[in-house]
C-alpha positions as CSV (number, residue, x, y, z in Angstrom):
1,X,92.4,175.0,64.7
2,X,95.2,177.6,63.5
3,X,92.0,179.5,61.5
4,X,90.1,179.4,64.5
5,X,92.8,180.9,66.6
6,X,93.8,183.9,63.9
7,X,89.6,184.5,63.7
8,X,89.4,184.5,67.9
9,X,86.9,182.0,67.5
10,X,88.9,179.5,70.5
11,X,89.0,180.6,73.6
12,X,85.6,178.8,74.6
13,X,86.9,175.6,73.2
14,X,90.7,175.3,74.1
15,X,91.8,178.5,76.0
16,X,95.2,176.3,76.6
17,X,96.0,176.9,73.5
18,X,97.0,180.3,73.8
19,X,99.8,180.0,76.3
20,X,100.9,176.1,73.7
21,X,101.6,177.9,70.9
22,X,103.3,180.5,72.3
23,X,106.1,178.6,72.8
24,X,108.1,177.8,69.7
25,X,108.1,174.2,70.1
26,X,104.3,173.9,71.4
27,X,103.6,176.1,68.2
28,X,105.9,173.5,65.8
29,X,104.5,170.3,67.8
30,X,100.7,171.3,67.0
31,X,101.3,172.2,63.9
32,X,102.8,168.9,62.8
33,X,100.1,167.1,64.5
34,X,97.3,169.2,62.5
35,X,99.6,168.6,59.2
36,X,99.8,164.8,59.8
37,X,95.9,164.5,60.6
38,X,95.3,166.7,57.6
39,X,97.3,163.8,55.2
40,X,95.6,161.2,56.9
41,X,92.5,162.5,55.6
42,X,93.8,163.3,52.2
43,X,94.8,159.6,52.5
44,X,91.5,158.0,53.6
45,X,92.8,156.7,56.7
46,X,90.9,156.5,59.8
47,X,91.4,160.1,62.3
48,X,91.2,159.4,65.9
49,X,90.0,162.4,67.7
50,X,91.4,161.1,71.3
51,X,94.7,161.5,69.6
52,X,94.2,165.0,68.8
53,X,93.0,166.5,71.6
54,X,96.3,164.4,73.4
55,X,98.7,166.3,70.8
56,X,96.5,169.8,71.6
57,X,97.1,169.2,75.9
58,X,100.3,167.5,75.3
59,X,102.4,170.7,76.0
60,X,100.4,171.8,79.2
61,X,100.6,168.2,80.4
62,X,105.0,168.7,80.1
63,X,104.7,172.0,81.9
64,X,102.2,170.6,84.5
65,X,104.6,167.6,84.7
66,X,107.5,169.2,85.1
67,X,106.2,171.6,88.4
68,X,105.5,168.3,90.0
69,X,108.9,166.9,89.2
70,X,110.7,170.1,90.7
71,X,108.2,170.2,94.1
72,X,110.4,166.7,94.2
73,X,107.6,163.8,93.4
74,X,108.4,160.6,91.7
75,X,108.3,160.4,87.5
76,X,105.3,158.3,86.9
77,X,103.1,159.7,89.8
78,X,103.9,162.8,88.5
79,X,102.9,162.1,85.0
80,X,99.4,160.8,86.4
81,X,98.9,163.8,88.6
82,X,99.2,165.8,85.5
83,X,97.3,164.3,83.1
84,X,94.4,164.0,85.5
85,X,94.4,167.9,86.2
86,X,95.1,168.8,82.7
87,X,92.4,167.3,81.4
88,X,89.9,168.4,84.3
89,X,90.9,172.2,83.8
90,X,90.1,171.5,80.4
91,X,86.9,169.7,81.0
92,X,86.0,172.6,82.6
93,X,85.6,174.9,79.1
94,X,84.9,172.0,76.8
95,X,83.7,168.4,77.7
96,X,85.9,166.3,76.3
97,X,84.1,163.0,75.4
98,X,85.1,160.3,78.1
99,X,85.1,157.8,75.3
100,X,88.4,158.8,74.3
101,X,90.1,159.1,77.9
102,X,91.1,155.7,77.2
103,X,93.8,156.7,74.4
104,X,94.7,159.6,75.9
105,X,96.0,158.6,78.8
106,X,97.7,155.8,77.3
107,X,99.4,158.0,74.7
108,X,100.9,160.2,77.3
109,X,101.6,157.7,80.0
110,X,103.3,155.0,77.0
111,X,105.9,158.2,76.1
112,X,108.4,157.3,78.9
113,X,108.2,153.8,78.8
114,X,109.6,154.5,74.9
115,X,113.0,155.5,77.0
116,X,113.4,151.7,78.6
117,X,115.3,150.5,75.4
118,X,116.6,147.2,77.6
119,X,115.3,143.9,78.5
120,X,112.0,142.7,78.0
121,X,110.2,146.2,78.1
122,X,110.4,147.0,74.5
123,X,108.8,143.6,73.6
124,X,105.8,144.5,75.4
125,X,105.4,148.4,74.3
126,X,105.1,146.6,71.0
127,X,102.0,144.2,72.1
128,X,100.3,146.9,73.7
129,X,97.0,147.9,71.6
130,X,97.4,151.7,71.5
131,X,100.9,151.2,70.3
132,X,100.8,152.4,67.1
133,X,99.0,155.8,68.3
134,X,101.5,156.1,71.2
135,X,104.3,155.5,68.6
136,X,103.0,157.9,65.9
137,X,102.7,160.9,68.5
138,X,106.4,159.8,70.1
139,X,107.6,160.5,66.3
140,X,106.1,163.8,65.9
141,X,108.0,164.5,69.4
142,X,110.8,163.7,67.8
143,X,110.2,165.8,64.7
144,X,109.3,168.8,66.6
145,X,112.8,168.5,68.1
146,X,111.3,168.3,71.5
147,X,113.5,164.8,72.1
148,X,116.3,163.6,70.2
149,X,115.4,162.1,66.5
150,X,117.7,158.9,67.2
151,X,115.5,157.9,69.8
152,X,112.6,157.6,66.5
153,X,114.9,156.2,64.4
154,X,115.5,153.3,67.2
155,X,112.1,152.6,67.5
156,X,111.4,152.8,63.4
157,X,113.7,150.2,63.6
158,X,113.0,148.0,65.5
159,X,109.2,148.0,64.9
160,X,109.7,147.0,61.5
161,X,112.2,144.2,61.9
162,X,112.3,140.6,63.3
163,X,112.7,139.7,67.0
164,X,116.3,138.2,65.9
165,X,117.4,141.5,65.0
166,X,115.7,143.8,67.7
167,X,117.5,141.1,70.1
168,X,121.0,142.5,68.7
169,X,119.2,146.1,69.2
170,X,118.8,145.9,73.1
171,X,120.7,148.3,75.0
172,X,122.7,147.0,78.4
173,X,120.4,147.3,81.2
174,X,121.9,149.4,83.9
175,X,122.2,147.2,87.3
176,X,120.4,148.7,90.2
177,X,122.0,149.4,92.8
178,X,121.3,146.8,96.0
179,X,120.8,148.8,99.5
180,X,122.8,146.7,102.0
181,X,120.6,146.0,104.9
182,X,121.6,147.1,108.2
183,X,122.5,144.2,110.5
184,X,119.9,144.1,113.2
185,X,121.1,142.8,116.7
186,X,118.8,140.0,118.2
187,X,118.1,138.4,121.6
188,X,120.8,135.9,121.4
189,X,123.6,138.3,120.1
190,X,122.7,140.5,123.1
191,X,122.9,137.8,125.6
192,X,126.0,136.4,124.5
193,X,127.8,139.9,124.9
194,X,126.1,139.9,128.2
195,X,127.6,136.5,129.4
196,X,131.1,137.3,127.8
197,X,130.9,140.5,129.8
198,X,129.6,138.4,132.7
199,X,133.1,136.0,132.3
200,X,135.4,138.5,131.9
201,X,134.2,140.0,135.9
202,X,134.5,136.5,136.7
């Protein structure tokens, strides 16, 4: 991909690109992804291209995300709304195959839920199927300093151990905060103010 870009050969395929690794950690983020998919190879293990093309948008998906979070929408909506228009703007120059829509979105839409470090959520990140995809791309997040390395190391952690230990690994959850309900006068409150008014006259 890098070759392609230094010989002008990509701006049919992935014009995104151009603005992605222009920006230092874009650049470093794509980079590592090309250099792990490069050892997998030397390795003999298995490539998934859905995983590639989610490292190549991921970038444009955060900048896409984060306009939608400042115009004041909720996280996760947000997210969707992004990855949806990302990868139709995209579709647009190169037709990604819809085969690997599946992975794709749950790559991105699994990297939040790697924050929620309480309770029972962990437990099922860890049964989900495209974990270890979603896992791989958090670490290379993580290594192209995009979020903070401890967060990796948690999750190295407590990946490879047993459920006795990642019990003792939980963080506290954080109690939410109850709205009090406002107290809503009914027919019988009203009509005993009305006949305590009524005795008083009397």
């Amino acid at each position: 991909m890098i070759d392609l870009r230094a010989r002008g050969l990509h701006h049919g395929l992935l014009p995104m690109l151009d603005v992605i690794l222009e920006q230092p950690l874009g650049e470093r983020f794509i980079s590592l992804a090309l250099r792990n998919t490069d050892e997998r190879v030397q390795q003999g293990k298995p490539v998934s291209a859905g995983f590639l093309f989610a490292a190549l948008l991921w970038h444009e998906v955060l900048t896409v995300w984060n306009t939608h979070l400042n115009a004041g929408e909720k996280n996760i909506p947000a997210l969707h709304r992004a990855m949806s228009g990302v990868l139709a703007a995209q579709r647009r120059q190169l037709a990604i195959p819809r085969r690997h829509d599946g992975i794709i979105y749950d790559i991105w839409s699994m990297q939040p839920r790697f924050l929620a470090r309480a309770g029972r959520k962990p437990f099922r990140l860890l049964e989900h199927p495209h974990f270890p995809a979603a896992y791989d791309f958090m670490l290379l997040r993580c290594k192209s300093g995009e979020i903070d390395e401890e967060l990796g190391q948690w999750w190295q952690t407590f990946k490879n151990t047993d459920n006795t230990v990642r019990e003792t690994m939980l963080l506290q959850e954080t109690p939410t905060k109850r709205r009090r309900r406002r107290r809503r006068s009914g027919k019988s409150e009203s009509a005993k103010a009305a006949s305590l008014d009524h005795s008083e006259i009397s």
